[in-house]
C-alpha positions in Angstrom: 74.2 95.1 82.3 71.8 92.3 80.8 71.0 89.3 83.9 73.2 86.3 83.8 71.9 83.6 82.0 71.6 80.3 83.8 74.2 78.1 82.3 76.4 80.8 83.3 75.2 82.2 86.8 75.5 78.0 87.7 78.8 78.0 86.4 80.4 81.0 88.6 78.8 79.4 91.6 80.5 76.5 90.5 83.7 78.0 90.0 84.0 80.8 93.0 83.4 78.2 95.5 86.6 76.1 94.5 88.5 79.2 96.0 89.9 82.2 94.9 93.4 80.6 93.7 91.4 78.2 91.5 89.1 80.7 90.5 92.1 82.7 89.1 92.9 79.8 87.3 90.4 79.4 85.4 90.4 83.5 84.6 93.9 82.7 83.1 92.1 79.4 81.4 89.5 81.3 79.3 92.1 84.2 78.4 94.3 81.8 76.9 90.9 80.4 75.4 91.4 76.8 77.3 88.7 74.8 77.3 87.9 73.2 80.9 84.8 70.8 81.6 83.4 73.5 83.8 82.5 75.7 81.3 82.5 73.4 77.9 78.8 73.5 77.5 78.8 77.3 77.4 78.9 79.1 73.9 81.5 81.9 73.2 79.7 84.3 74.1 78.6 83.1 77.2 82.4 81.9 78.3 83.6 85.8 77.5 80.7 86.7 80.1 81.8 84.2 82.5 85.5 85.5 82.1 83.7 89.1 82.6 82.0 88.3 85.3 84.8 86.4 87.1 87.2 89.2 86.6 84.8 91.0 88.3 84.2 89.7 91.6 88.0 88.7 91.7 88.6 92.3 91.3 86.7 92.6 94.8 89.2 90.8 96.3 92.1 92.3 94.8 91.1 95.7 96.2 91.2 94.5 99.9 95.3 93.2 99.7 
């Protein structure tokens, strides 16, 4: 997989350390294609690898319950 770019590494940081029930919030946000002010400088592309990588490390936790 390519690296992150910048906007969009900041923006998980951002993101995962508001918790895991608000990071699954904004999972369901960008699947219904919300727009949130977390994320509304990032292009399309860049907001489906946010969701992409966000699935991902929830997907971590999921594993452990």
């Amino acid at each position: 997989m390519t690296e992150l770019p910048p906007e969009v590494e900041l923006t998980i940081d951002a993101i995962c350390a508001l918790g895991c029930d608000v990071v699954s919030g904004y999972i369901t946000a960008l699947q219904n294609g919300e727009v949130r002010p977390e994320y509304r400088s990032l292009d399309a592309s860049q907001r489906a690898r946010l969701l992409q990588e966000l699935r991902s490390i929830m997907s971590v936790y999921e594993d452990k319950s």
